[in-house]
C-alpha positions in Angstrom: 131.6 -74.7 -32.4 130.3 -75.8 -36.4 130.8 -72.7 -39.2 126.8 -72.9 -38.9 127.0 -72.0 -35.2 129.8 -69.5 -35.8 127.4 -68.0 -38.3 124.4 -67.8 -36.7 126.3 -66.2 -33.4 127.6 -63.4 -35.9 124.2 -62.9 -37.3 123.2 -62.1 -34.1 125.8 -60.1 -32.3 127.8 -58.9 -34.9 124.9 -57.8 -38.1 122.3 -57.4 -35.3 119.8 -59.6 -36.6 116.1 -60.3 -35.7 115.5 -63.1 -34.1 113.2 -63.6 -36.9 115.9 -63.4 -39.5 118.3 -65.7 -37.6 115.7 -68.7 -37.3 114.9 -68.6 -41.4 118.9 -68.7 -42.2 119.5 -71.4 -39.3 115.9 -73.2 -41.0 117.7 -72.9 -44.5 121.1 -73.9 -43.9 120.0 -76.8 -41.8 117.8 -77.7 -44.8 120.4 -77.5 -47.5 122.8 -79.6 -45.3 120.1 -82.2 -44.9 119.7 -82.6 -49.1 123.4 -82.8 -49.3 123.7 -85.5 -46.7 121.0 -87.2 -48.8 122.8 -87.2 -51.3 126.1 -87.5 -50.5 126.1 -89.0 -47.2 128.2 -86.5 -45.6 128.3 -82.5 -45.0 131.3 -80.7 -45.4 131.2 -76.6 -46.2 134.8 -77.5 -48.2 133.2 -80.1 -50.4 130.1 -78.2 -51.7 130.2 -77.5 -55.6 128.1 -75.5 -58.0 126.5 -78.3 -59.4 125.4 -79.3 -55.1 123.8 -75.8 -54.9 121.9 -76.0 -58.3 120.3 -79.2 -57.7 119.3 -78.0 -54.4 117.5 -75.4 -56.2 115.8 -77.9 -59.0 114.2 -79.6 -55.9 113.2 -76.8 -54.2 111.4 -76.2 -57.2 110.2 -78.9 -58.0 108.6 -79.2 -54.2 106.6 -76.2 -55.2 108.4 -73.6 -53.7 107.6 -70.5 -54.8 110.2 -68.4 -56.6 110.4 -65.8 -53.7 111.5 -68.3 -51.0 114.0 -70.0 -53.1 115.7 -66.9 -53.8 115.4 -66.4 -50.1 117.4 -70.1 -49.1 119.7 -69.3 -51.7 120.8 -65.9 -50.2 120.9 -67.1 -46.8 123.7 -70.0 -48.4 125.4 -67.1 -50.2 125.7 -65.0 -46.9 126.7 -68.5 -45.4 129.7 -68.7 -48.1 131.2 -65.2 -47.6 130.9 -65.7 -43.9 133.3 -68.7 -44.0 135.5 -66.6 -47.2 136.4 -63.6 -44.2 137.0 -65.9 -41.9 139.5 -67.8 -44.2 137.6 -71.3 -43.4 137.0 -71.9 -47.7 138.5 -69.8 -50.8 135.4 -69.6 -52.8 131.6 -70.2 -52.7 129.6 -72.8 -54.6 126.9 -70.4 -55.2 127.9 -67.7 -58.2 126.4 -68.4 -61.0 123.9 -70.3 -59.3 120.6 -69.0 -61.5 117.1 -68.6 -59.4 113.9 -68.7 -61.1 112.5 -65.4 -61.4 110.0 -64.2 -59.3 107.4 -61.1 -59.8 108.3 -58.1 -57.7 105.7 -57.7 -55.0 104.5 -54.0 -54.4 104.4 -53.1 -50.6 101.0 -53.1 -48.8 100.6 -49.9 -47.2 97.4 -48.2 -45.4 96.1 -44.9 -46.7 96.2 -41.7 -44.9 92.2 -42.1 -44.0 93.2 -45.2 -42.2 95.8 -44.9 -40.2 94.6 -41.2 -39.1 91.3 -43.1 -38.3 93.1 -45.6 -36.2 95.0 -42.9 -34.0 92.2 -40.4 -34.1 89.1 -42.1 -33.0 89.1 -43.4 -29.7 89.8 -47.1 -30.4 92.3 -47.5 -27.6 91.8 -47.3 -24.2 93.3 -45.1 -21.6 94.6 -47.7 -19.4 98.6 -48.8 -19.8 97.6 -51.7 -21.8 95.8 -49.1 -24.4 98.4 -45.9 -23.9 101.5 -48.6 -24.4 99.9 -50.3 -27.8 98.8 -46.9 -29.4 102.4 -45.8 -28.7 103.5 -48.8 -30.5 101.7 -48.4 -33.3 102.6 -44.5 -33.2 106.1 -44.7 -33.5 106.0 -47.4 -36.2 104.2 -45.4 -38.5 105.6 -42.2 -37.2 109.1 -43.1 -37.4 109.0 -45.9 -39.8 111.2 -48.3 -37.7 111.9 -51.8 -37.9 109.8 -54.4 -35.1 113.7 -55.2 -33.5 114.6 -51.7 -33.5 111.3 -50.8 -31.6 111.7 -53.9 -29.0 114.9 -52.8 -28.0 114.7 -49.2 -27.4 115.3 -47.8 -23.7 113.9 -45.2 -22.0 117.2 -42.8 -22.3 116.7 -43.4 -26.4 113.6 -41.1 -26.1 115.0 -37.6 -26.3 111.8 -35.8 -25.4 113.1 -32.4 -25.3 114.0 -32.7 -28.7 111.3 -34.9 -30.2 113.4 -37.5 -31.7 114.6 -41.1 -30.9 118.1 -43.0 -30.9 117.9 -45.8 -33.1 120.1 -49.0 -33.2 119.8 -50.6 -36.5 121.2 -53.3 -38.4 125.4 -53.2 -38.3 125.2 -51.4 -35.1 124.4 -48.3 -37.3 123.2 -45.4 -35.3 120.5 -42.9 -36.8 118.3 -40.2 -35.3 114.1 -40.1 -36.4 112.3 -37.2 -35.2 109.0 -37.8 -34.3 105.8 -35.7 -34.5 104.6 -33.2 -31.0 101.4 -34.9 -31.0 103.5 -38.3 -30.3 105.2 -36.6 -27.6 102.1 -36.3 -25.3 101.7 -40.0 -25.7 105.3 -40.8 -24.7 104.9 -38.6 -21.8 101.5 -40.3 -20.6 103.3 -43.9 -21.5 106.5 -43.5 -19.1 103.9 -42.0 -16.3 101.5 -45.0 -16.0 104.6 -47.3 -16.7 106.1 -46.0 -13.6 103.6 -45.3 -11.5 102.3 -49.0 -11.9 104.9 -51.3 -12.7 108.0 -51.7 -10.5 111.7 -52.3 -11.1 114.5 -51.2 -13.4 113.2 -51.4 -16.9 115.8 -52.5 -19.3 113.9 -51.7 -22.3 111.5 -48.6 -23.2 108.0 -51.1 -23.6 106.8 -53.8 -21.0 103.8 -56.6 -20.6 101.4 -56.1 -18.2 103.9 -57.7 -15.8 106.5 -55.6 -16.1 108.5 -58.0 -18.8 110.1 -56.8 -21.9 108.0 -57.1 -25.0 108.4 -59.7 -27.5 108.0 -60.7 -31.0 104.2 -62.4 -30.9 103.1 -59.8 -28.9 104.1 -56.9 -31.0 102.6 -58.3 -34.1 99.5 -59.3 -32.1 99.5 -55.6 -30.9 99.5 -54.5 -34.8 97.0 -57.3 -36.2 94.3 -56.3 -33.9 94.2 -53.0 -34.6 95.0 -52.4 -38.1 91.9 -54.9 -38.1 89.8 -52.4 -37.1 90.7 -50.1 -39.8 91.9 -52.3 -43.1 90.9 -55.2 -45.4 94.5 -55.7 -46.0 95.2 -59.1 -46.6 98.7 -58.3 -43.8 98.8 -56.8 -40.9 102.5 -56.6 -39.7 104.6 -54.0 -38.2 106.6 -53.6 -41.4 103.2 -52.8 -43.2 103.5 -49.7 -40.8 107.0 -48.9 -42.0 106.0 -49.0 -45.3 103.2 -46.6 -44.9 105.7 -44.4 -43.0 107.8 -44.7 -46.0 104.9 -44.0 -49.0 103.2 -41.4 -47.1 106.3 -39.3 -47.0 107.1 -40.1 -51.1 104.1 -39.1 -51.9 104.0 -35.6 -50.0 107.3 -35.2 -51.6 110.0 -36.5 -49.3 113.2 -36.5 -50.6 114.2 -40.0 -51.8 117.7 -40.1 -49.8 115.9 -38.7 -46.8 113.5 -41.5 -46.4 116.6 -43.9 -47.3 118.6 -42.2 -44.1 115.1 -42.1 -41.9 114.7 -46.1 -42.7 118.2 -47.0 -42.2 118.6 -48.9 -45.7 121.8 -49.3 -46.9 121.6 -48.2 -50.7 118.7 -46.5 -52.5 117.7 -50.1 -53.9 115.4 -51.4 -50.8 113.9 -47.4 -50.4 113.2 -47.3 -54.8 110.3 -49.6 -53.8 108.1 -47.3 -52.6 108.5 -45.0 -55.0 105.7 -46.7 -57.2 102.9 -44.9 -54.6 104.6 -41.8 -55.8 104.2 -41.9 -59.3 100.7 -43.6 -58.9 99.8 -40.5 -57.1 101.5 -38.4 -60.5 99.5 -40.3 -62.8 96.3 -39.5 -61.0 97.1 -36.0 -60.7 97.9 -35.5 -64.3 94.8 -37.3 -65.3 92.4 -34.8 -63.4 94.3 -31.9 -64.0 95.1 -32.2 -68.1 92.4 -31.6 -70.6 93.7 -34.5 -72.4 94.4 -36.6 -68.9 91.9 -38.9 -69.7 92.0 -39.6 -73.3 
């Protein structure tokens, strides 16, 4: 088995990755062997230098790639590197100092209150399973803010109804609990009915297609494109625009800041800061109506 094999297996076993994820580090890695082979007619992990890594980056530049993505590939090698440092198969990585063109820090797009409580309020899905089983979907994104592989992979016995709250895997196998609201709990109890009642078989996972299958990837964003549609101009229409409304909405009623870290699963308070621009948005307005001199 290549490191790049190794790598991509313990992406996907051990870190718990998307399949989304794993296909851009496998795209990237495969890309930056392909320069190197270019232009040194071979591939080897132990003969990769700074110098290799930055000019990678000059021509990714200079191919018009924007900032954003570079700094993407180049993370993807740098997880790459420390893989194959742990495993003792090199001593040191080619990419420290490795300098990435800056790139402007993108605010989340999220949906305001009006729109998603339009969405789940007004009778736009229907009351067969196809209808119950999407609304669900888009419930618990935005009611429990979590990620499109968390939600694939949830089973039946991670709905604890009597307590309104799910079991989440997330990434690094790390276990969290989300409550979720009553009103959601009526639609989980209607969902697992017509599931059973018209679908047969053991179901391995919480949602299904229409033919009993496990749900997967295309499907769940086509799920969330076609009804945010209905309700948003947003120029993206993903399941992680959900989680970031789930993640505003709660700043800006005055969640606490580590709360909505433990409730998304991040890490550090870094990747949860982000949304904490909605918050302060929502201060400035405040103080400008309220003030005398707000306005001036």
């Amino acid at each position: 088995m290549s490191c790049q094999e190794s790598f991509l297996k313990y992406l996907k076993f051990e870190k718990r990755c998307s399949d989304h994820t794993i296909t851009a580090y496998k795209e990237d890695l495969f890309q930056f062997a392909a320069f190197i082979t270019v232009n040194k007619g071979f591939f080897d992990v132990h003969d990769i230098g700074r110098r290799d890594v930055r000019d990678w980056v000059v021509s990714l530049s200079e191919k018009g790639y924007l900032s954003k993505t570079i700094s993407r590939k180049v993370t993807s090698l740098k997880s790459f590197y420390k893989f194959l440092m742990r495993r003792g198969v090199v001593d040191k990585t080619p990419t420290d100092a490795v300098i990435v063109p800056k790139m402007s820090k993108k605010l989340p797009y999220f949906l305001d209150e009006k729109s998603i409580n339009s969405l789940l309020d007004n009778g736009y899905f229907k009351k067969d399973f196809e209808g119950i089983r999407d609304k669900l979907i888009i419930s618990l994104f935005y009611d429990t803010g979590i990620r499109l592989s968390e939600l694939k992979n949830l089973k039946d016995s991670d709905i604890r109804e009597n307590e309104f709250s799910i079991r989440v895997l997330g990434k690094n196998n790390k276990e969290r609990i989300i409550p979720y609201p009553r009103s959601m709990g009526n639609l989980v109890s209607e969902y697992l009915l017509i599931r059973n009642k018209e679908k047969s078989g053991n179901f391995p996972v919480l949602f299904v297609t229409l033919k009993g299958k496990p749900l997967y990837d295309k499907l769940i964003y086509r799920v969330v494109e076609k009804y945010l549609s209905l309700v948003t101009t947003l120029e993206k229409k993903s399941p992680h625009v959900l989680r970031h409304t789930f993640a505003t909405h709660l700043l800006n009623r005055g969640a606490d800041l580590n709360a909505v870290k433990e409730l998304l699963g991040h890490s550090n308070l870094v990747a949860t800061q982000i949304y904490t621009h909605t918050s302060m948005e929502k201060i400035q307005h405040v103080y400008k109506q309220s003030h005398p001199w707000g306005e001036e």
